[in-house]
matplotlib code that plots the C-alpha trace (Angstrom):
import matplotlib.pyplot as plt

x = [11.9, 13.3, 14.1, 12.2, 11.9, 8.4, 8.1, 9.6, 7.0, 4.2, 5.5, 5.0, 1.8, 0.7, 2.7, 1.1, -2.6, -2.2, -1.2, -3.8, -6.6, -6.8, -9.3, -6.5, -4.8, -2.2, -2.9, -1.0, 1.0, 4.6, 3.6, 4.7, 8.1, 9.4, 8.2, 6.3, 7.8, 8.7, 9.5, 6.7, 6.1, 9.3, 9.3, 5.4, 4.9, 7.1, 5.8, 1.9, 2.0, 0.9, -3.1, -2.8, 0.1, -1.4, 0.7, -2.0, -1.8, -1.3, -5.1, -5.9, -10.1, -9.6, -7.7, -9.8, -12.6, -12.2, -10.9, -14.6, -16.3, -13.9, -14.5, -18.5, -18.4, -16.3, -12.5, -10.5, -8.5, -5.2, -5.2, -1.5, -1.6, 1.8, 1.1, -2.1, -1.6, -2.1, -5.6, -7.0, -8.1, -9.4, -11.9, -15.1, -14.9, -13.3, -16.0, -19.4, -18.8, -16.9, -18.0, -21.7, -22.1, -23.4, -25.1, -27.4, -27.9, -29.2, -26.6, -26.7, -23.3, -20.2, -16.6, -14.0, -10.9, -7.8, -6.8, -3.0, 0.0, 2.2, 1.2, 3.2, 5.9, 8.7, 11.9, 12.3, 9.1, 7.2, 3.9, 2.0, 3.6, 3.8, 0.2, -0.7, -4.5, -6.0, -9.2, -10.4, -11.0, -11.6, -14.7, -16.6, -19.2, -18.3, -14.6, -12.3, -8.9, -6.0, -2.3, 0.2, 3.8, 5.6, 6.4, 4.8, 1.6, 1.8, 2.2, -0.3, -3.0, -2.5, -3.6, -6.6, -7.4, -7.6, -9.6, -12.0, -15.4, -15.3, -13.1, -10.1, -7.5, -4.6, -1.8, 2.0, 4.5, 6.1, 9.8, 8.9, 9.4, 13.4, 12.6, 13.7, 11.2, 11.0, 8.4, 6.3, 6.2, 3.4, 0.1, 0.2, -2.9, -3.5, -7.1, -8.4, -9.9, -7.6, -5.3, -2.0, -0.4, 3.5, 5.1, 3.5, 3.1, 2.0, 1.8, 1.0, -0.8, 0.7, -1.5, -0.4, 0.0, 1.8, 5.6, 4.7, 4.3, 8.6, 8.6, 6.7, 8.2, 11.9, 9.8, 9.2, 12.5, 13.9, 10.8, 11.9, 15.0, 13.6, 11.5, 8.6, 6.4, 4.5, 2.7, 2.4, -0.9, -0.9, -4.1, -3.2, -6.9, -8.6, -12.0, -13.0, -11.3, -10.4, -12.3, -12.1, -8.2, -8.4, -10.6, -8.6, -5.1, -6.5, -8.3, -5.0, -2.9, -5.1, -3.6, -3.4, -1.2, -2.5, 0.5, -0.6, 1.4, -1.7, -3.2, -4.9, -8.4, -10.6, -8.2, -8.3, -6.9, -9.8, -12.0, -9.9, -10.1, -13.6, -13.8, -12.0, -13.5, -16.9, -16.0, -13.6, -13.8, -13.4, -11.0, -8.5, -6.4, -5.1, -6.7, -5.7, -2.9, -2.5, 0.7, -0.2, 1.9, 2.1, -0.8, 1.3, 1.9, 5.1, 8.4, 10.8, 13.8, 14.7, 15.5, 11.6, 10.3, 11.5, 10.2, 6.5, 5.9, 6.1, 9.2, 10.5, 11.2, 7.6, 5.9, 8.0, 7.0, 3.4, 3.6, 5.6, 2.5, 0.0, 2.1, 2.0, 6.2, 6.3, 10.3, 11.2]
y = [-8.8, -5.0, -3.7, -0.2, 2.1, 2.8, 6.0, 4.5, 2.2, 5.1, 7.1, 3.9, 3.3, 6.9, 6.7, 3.5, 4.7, 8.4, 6.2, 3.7, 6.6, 10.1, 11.2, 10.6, 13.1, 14.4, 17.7, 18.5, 21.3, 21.3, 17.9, 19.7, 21.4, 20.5, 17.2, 16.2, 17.1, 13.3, 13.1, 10.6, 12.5, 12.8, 13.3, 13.3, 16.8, 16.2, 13.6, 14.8, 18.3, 21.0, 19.6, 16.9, 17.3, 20.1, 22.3, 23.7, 26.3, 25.9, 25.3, 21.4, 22.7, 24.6, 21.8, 18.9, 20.2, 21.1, 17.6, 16.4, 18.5, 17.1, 13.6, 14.3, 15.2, 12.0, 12.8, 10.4, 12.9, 11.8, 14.4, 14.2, 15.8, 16.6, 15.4, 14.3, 16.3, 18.8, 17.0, 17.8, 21.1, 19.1, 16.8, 18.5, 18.1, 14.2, 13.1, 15.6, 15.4, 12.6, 9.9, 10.5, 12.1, 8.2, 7.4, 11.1, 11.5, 7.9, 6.3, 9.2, 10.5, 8.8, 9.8, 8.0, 10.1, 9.0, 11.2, 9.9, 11.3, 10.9, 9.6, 8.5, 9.5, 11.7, 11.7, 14.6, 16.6, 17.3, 17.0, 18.5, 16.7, 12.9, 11.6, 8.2, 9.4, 6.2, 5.3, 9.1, 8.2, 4.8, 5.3, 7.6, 5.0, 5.4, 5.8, 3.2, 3.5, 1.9, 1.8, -0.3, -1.4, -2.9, -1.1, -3.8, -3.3, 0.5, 0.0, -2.6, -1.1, 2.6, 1.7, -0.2, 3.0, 4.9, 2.5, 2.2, 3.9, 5.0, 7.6, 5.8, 7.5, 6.2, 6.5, 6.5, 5.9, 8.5, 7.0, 4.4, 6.4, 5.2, 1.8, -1.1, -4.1, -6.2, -5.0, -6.5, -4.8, -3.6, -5.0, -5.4, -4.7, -6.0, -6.1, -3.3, -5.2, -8.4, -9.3, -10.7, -13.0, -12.2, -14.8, -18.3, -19.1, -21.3, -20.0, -16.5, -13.3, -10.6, -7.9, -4.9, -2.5, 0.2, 0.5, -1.4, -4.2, -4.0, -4.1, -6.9, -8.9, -8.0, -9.3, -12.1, -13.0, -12.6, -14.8, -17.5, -17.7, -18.7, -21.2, -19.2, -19.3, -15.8, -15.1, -12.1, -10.8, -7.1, -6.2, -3.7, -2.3, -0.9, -0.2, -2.3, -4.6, -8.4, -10.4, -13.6, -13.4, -12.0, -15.1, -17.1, -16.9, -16.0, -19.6, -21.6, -19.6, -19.2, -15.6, -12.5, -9.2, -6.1, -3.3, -0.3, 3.2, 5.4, 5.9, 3.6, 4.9, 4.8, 3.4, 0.7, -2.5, -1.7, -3.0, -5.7, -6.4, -6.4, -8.6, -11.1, -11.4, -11.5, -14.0, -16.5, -15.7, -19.8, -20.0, -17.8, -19.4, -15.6, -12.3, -10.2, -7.8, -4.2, -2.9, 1.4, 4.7, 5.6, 8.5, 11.6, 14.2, 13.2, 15.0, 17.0, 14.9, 11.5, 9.1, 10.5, 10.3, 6.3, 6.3, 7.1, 4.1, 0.4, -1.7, -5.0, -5.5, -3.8, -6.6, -9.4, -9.1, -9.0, -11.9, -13.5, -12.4, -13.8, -17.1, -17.3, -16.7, -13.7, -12.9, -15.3]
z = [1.9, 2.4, 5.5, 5.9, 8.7, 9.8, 8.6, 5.3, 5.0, 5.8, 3.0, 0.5, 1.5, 1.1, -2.4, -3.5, -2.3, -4.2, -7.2, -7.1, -6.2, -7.3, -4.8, -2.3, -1.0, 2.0, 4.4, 7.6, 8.8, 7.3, 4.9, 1.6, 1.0, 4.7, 3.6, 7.2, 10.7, 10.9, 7.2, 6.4, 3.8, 2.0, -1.6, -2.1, -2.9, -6.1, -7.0, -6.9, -7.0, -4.4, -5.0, -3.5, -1.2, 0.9, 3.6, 6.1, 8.2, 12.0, 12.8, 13.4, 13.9, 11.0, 8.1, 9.9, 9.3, 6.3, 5.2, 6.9, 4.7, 1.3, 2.7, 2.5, -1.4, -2.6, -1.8, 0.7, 2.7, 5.1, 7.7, 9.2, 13.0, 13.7, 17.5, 18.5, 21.6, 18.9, 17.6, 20.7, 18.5, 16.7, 18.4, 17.8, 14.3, 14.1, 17.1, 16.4, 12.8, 11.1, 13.8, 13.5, 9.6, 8.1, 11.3, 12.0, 7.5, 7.7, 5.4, 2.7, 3.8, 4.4, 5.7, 4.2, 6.1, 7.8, 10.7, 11.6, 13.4, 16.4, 19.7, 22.9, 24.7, 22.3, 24.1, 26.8, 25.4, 28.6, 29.6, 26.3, 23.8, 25.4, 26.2, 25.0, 23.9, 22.2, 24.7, 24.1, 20.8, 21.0, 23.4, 20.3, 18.1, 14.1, 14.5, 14.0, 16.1, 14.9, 16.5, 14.8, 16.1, 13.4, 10.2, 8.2, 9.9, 9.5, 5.8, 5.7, 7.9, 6.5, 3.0, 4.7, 6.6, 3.6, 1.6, 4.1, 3.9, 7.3, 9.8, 10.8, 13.7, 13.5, 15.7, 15.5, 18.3, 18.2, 18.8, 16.2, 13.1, 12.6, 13.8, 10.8, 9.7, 7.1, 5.2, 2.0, -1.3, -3.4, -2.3, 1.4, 3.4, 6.5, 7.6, 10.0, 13.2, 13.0, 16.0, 15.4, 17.8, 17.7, 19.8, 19.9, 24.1, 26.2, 29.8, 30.1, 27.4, 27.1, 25.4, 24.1, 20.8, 19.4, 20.9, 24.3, 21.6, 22.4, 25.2, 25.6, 23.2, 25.2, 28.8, 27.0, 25.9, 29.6, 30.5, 28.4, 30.1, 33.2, 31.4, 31.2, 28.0, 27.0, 24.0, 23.1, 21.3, 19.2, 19.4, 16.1, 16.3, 19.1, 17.7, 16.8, 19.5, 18.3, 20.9, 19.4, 19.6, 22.5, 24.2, 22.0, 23.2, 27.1, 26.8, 25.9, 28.5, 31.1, 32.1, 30.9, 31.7, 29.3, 28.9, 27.5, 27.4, 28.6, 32.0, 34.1, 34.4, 31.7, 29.6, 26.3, 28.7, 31.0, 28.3, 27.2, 30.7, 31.2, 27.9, 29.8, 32.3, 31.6, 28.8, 29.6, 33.7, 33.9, 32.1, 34.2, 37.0, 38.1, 38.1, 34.8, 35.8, 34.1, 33.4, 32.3, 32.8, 35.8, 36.9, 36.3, 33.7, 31.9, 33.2, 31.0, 32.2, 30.5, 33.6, 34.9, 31.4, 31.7, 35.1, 34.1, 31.6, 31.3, 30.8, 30.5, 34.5, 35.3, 32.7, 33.8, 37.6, 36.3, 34.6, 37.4, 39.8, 37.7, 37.7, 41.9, 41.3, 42.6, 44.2, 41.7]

ax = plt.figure().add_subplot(projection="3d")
ax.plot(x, y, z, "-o")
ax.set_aspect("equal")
plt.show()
């Protein structure tokens, strides 16, 4: 199986889905002749022509909207955000408009559309250009929110995205894009919705996605070590969430530790939390544990940058206080 990086394995899925469907088609700000400020988009405009390789001008309102209204009349638009700190723009027309078109026209319309981009922590980029945003748009009916970590999955789940008939966000860690995987070739899709469990355990959850999903798999390493068996469960989708693999892998381990890049309050583990425990509440022998960014805006400088979000050492002492070996 090839090794691709993750932006790699973007570009063939966009590739393979403009080839297999000529309603598909790419717009984002510098996606053409630059060929994508994160070069996911690398060679397209050659390939299929200025029509359907589309460089927008700096208005994310303006070209999302746009695409809303091109999804509405049969087309299946990718909308690249070149940040989705940048996407906040445009929110009114992804959450008033593409999450509630089939719902409000009573089934007449539909939205098939892909908004996708960046998201996460950059790498010394301050406070604008580093926020984790998936529970804002995970907590809007008629979206689906999808955040893969490996670049298998991003090929996989990307051509799902854009097959599906409804709005799918999608979100890309941002210091994932040179990241190597093996990755399949030709038709891989990997089901929007669907859970994977990455590491086989018998002791602990771990629950994460996106580039956490690292992270957790490094803690988990380090765990095994000191005879400590984690699994470690990608939740891949977060709207819809997976419950059943969720209650699933909880119910054999009996504990759980969510890690999630965003803040705190209000965010995605919350509800994976709640699931939890209002599910499987028996079946836990520890309170659930949260490991989040910390509740600051993200600092310019690297070693605070670090600082702010989870690690290996901060999910290893959570799983070590949900296993009573706390000082361990």
């Amino acid at each position: 199986m090839p090794e691709l990086m993750y932006r790699e394995a973007l570009n063939q899925a966009l590739a393979e889905e403009m080839e297999r469907d000529a309603n598909v088609f790419l717009i984002g700000e510098e996606v053409g002749r630059y060929n994508g400020a994160f070069k996911v988009s690398q060679g397209l405009l050659d390939r299929f022509g200025s029509a359907r390789i589309i460089d927008a001008p700096i208005s994310e309102l303006g070209f999302g909207g746009m695409s809303v209204g091109a999804a509405m009349v049969g087309l299946r638009p990718v909308v690249e955000m070149m940040t989705w700190n940048f996407a906040i723009l445009a929110m009114d027309q992804i959450v008033n408009n593409a999450a509630k078109l089939r719902h409000m026209s009573g089934g007449q319309l539909r939205c098939p559309i892909v908004f996708r981009g960046p998201g996460g922590a950059g790498g010394r980029l301050s406070s604008q250009h580093s926020q984790a945003l998936e529970a804002n748009y995970a907590h809007f009916p008629g979206l689906k929110v999808i955040a893969p970590a490996t670049p298998a999955d991003a090929k996989g789940m990307l051509k799902a995205a854009i097959r599906d008939e409804n709005p799918v966000i999608m979100f890309e860690g941002e210091r994932l894009y040179a990241l190597k995987g093996e990755v399949p070739e030709g038709e891989h899709v990997v089901p929007l919705g669907k859970a994977d469990v990455k590491r086989e355990g018998t002791d602990v959850t771990i629950i994460t996605w996106s580039r956490m999903y690292y992270f957790c798999m490094q803690a988990a390493e380090e765990l095994a070590k000191e005879g400590i068996n984690a699994e470690v469960l990608d939740l891949r989708t977060l709207r819809p969430l997976d419950e059943e693999a969720i209650l699933a892998s909880v119910r054999k381990t009996n504990r759980a530790v969510i890690v999630e890049e965003g803040w705190a309050l209000a965010g995605v583990g919350a509800s994976v939390v709640d699931i939890i425990q209002s599910k499987a509440f028996d079946d836990l022998d520890a309170p659930v544990e949260r490991v989040t960014g910390l509740d600051v805006n993200m600092s310019y400088a690297a070693n605070l940058e670090n600082a702010t979000q989870p690690d290996a050492p901060k999910i290893i002492a959570a799983v070590k206080k949900v296993l009573y070996r706390e000082g361990a």
